[in-house]
C-alpha positions in Angstrom: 40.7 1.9 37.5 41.6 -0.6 40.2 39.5 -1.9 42.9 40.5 -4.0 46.4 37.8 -6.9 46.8 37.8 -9.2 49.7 37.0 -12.6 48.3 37.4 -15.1 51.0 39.6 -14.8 54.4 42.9 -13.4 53.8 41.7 -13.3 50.1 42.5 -9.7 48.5 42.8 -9.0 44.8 42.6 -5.6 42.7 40.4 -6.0 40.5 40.0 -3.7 37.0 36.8 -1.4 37.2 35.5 1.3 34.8 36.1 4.6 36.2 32.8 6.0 37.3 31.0 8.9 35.4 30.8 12.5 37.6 27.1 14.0 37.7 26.1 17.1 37.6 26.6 17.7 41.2 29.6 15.3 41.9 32.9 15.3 42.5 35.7 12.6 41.7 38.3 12.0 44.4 41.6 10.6 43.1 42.3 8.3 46.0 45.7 9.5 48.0 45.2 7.3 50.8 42.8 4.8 53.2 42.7 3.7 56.2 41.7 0.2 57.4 39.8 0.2 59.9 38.3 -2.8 62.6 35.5 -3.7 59.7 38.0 -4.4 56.9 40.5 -6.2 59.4 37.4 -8.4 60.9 36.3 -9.0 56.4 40.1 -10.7 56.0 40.9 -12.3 59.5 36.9 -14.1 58.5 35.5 -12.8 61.7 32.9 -10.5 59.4 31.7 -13.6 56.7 30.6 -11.1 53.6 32.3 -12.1 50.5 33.3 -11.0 48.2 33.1 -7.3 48.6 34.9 -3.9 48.2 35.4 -2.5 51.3 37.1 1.2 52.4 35.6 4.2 53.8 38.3 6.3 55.5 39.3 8.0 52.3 41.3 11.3 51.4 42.4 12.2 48.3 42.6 15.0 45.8 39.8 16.4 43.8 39.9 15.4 39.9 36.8 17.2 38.5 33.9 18.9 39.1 29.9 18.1 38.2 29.1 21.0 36.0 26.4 22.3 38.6 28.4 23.0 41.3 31.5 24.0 39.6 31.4 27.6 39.9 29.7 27.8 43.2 31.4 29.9 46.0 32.8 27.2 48.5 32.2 24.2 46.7 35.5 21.7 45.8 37.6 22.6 43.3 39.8 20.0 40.9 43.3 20.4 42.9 41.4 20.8 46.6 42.8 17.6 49.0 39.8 16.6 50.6 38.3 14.0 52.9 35.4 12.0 51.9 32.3 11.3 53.5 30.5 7.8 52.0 27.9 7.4 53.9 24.5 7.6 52.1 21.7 9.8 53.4 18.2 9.3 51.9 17.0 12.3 53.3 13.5 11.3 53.5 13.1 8.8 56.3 12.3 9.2 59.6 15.9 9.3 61.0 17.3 11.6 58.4 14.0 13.9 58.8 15.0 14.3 62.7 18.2 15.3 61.6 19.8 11.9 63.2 21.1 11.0 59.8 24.1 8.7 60.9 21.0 6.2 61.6 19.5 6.4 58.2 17.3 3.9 57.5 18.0 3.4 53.6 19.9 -0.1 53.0 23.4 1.4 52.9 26.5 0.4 50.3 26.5 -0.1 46.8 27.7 -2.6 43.9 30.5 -2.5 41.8 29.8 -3.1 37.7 30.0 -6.9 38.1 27.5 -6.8 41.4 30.0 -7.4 44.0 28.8 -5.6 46.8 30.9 -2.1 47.9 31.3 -1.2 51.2 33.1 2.1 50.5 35.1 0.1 47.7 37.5 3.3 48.9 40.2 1.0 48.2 40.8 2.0 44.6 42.1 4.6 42.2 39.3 6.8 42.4 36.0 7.8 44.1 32.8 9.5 42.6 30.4 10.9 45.6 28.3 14.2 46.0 30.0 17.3 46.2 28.1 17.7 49.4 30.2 14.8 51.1 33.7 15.9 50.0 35.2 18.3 52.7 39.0 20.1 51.6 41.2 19.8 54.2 43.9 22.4 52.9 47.9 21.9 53.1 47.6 19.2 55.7 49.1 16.1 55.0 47.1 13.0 53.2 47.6 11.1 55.9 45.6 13.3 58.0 43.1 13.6 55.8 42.5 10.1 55.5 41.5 10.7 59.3 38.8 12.6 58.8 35.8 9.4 59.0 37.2 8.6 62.1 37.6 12.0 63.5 34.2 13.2 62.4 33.1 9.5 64.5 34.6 10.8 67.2 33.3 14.6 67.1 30.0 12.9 67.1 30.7 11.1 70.2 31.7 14.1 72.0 28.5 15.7 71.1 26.3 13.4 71.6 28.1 12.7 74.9 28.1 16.4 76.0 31.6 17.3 76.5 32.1 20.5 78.0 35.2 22.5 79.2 36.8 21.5 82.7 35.2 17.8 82.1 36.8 14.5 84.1 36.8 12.1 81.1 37.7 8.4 80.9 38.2 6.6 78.0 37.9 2.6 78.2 40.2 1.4 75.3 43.3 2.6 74.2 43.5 1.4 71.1 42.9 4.1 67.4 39.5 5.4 69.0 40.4 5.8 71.9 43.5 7.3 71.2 41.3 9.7 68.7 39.0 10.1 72.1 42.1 11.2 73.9 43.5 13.8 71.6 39.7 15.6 70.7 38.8 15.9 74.1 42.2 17.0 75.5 41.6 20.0 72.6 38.4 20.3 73.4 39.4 21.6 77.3 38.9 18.4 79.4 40.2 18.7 82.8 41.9 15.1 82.8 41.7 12.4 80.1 42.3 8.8 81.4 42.8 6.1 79.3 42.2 2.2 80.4 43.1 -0.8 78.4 44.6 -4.3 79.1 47.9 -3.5 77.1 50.7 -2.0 79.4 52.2 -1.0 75.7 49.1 0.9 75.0 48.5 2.9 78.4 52.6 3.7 78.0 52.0 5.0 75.0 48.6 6.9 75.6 50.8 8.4 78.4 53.3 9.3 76.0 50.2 11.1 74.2 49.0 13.2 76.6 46.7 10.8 79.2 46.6 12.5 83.1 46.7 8.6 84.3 46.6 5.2 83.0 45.2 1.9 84.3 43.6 -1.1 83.8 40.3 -2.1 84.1 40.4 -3.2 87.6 42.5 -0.6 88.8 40.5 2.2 86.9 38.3 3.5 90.1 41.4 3.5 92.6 43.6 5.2 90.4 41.1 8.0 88.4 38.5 8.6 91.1 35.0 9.7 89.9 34.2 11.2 85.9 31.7 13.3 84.3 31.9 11.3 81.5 33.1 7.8 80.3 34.0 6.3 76.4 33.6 3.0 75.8 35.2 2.6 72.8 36.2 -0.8 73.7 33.1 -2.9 73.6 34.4 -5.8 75.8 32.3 -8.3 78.4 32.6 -6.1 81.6 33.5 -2.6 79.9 29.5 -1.3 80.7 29.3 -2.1 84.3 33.0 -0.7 84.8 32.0 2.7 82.7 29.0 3.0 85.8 31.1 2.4 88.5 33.5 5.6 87.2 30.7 7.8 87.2 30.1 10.8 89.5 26.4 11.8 90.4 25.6 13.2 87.1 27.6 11.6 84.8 27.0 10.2 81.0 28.5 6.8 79.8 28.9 6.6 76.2 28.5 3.7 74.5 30.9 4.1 71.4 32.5 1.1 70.4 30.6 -2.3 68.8 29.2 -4.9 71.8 28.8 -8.6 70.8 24.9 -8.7 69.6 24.6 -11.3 72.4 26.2 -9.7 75.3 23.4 -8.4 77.8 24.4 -6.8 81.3 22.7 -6.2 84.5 22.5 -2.2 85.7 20.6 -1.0 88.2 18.5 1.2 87.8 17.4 2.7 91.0 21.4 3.8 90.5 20.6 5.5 87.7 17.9 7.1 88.4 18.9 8.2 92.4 22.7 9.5 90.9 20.9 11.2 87.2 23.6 8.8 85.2 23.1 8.6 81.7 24.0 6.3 78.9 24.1 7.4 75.4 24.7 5.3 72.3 27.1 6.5 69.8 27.1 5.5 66.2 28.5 6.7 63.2 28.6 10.8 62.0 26.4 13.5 60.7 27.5 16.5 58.4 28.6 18.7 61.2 31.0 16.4 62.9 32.4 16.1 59.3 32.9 20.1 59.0 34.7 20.3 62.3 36.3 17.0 61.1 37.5 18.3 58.3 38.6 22.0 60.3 40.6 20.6 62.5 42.7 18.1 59.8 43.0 21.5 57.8 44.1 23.7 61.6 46.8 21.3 62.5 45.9 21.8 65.9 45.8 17.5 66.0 49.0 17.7 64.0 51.4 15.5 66.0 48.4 13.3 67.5 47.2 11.9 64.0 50.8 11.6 63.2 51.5 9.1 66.4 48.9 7.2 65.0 50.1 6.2 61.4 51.4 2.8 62.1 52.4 1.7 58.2 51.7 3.1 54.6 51.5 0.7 51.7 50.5 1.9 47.9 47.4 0.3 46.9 49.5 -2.5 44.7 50.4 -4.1 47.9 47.2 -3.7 49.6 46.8 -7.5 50.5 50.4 -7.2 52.6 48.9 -3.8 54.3 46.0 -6.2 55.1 47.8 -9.1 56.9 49.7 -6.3 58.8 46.7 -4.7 60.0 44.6 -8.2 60.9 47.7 -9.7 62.9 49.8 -6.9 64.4 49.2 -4.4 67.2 48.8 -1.2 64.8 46.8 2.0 65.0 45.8 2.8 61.2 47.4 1.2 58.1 46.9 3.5 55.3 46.6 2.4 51.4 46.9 4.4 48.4 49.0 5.8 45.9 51.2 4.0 43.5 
C-alpha cells in the first residue's frame, strides 16, 4: 500500500509499505479521505523540523475487515461501515489515563513505519489498522464529514472541558478551521451569541456568513461584543490571553485551546481572578466520549452545511504533495486527501 512521508521541507513522496496485519480485535480502515491539519502544514512549510515522517490523523474511511474477536459483537464495526478514526494511543495504565484524562496520556505517542521512519498518524495512505475500539461509524454522511470527526471530537472536548451550557455569551478568538468548528458546536449546542474575532476581514465576513451574532477584531472585540461567559482561544497569538480576560464577565472561563509559542509568558492579575471567580482552562486533544458525540453528530447531519463550508480543496492521495503546497501557502480551511 502507499504511504505520504515528509522528508525535508516541501519534500513529499508516497512511499510503498506492506499492508498491515488486522488482530484479533482490530479493524482495517480503507482510507477515503484526510484532512491536513496546522501540524502537517507546519512538517512541509519547515516550521515543525521532524523528518522524515508519516504524518495524518484526521482520517475517515470505510471499514475493510474485522479482527475475529470482535466480529460478531453487537455494535461493533462491520466490513462496509464508513467510519472515523481515532489514532491516538492510550496506555491505559498511567496516571493520566487512570484519572480518566486520557488525551494527556503519558505513553510516548506515534509509531514507525517498516523501514523505522517515524508515523505520526501515517493516515496519509491506502489503509489503516487500529483497535476496533477507536473506529466510530458515522452512517450515510458524506466522507468528507467523516474525515471531521478528530477535529470535531477536539472541539467537543473543549466545550466540555470549558463548560458550555445553554443560553451561554461565547467568544471565539480565531476564525480560522477551529474556530469555525467552535462556531458551529456551540451555536448547536444552544449558545445565546457566538462571536468570532480574527485579523482577517475575509474570515469574520465569512464567519458572519456562518452564523456569528458579531464579528470584530481584536481591538475592537470588547466595544463591539460586551462581556462573555466564556472565551476560545483557538488562536494562540502574543496578546490573544490578556484579550480573552478582558471579555470576561464576573464568572467567566477562558479556554485556552489553540498551541502558544513555548516561549510566550503573560502577565494576569490575579487578584482579578480571584475577586471576579474567572477561570482558565487548558484544552488539549480528545477522550472517547467527545469521539462518540463526534462521531453522532457527523452521522445526524445536524452540522451538515457547517462541515461542508469548510472543505476548501480535495485531492486523491497521488497528488498529495500538490494538496500540501495548497494547504502550507493558501488561506484554506481543510484540504482533504484520499482516494484514487
Amino acid at each position: 500500500m502507499r504511504v505520504a512521508v515528509v522528508t525535508a521541507p516541501e519534500a513529499v513522496e508516497l512511499r510503498e509499505e506492506p499492508t498491515p496485519q488486522v488482530g484479533p480485535d482490530e479493524v482495517r480502515v480503507e482510507v477515503g479521505a484526510t484532512g491536513l491539519c496546522t501540524m502537517e502544514r507546519r512538517l512541509y512549510s519547515g516550521e515543525k523540523k521532524f523528518y522524515p515522517v508519516a504524518p495524518g490523523h484526521e482520517v475517515a474511511g470505510r471499514v475493510a475487515e474485522v479482527g475475529a474477536a470482535v466480529a460478531e459483537l453487537p455494535g461493533s464495526p462491520r466490513v462496509g461501515d464508513t467510519v472515523t478514526v481515532d489514532l491516538l494511543t492510550r496506555c491505559g495504565t498511567c496516571a493520566a489515563c487512570r484519572r480518566g484524562r486520557t488525551a494527556l496520556c503519558k505513553s510516548p505517542q506515534g509509531g514507525t513505519l517498516s523501514d523505522g521512519t517515524v508515523s505520526f498518524g501515517a493516515g496519509l495512505s491506502d489503509n489503516v489498522v487500529v483497535k476496533a475500539t477507536q473506529v466510530f461509524p458515522t452512517g450515510t454522511a458524506p466522507i468528507e464529514h467523516a474525515a471531521m470527526g478528530e477535529p470535531l471530537a477536539c472541539v467537543a472536548h473543549s466545550l466540555r472541558l470549558g463548560g458550555l451550557r445553554a443560553g451561554d455569551r461565547v467568544a471565539v478568538i480565531g476564525a480560522g478551521y477551529m474556530g469555525r468548528v467552535h462556531l458551529a458546536l456551540a451555536r448547536h449546542r444552544g449558545a445565546a451569541s457566538v462571536g468570532l474575532i480574527d485579523v482577517s476581514a475575509d474570515r469574520l465576513a465569512e464567519a458572519r456568513t456562518a452564523g456569528a451574532t458579531w464579528t470584530a477584531a481584536p481591538d475592537e472585540a470588547v466595544e463591539l461584543g460586551g462581556k462573555q461567559d466564556l472565551v476560545f482561544v483557538t488562536a494562540g497569538a502574543p496578546g490573544a490571553l490578556e484579550l480573552a480576560v478582558s471579555l470576561c464577565d464576573d464568572g467567566g472561563t477562558v479556554v485556552l485551546y489553540g498551541a502558544f509559542d513555548k516561549s510566550l509568558s503573560v502577565g494576569v492579575s490575579p487578584d482579578a481572578i480571584h475577586h471576579h471567580e474567572l477561570s482558565i482552562v487548558g484544552v488539549y486533544s480528545h477522550e472517547p466520549e467527545d469521539w462518540r458525540e463526534a462521531a453522532a453528530l457527523i452521522a445526524s447531519g445536524v452540522l451538515a452545511a457547517d462541515l461542508d463550508a469548510l472543505v476548501t480543496a480535495r485531492f486523491p492521495l497521488d497528488a498529495v504533495a500538490d494538496a500540501f503546497k495548497l494547504a502550507a501557502t493558501s488561506p484554506v480551511y481543510r484540504v482533504l486527501v484520499g482516494g484514487a
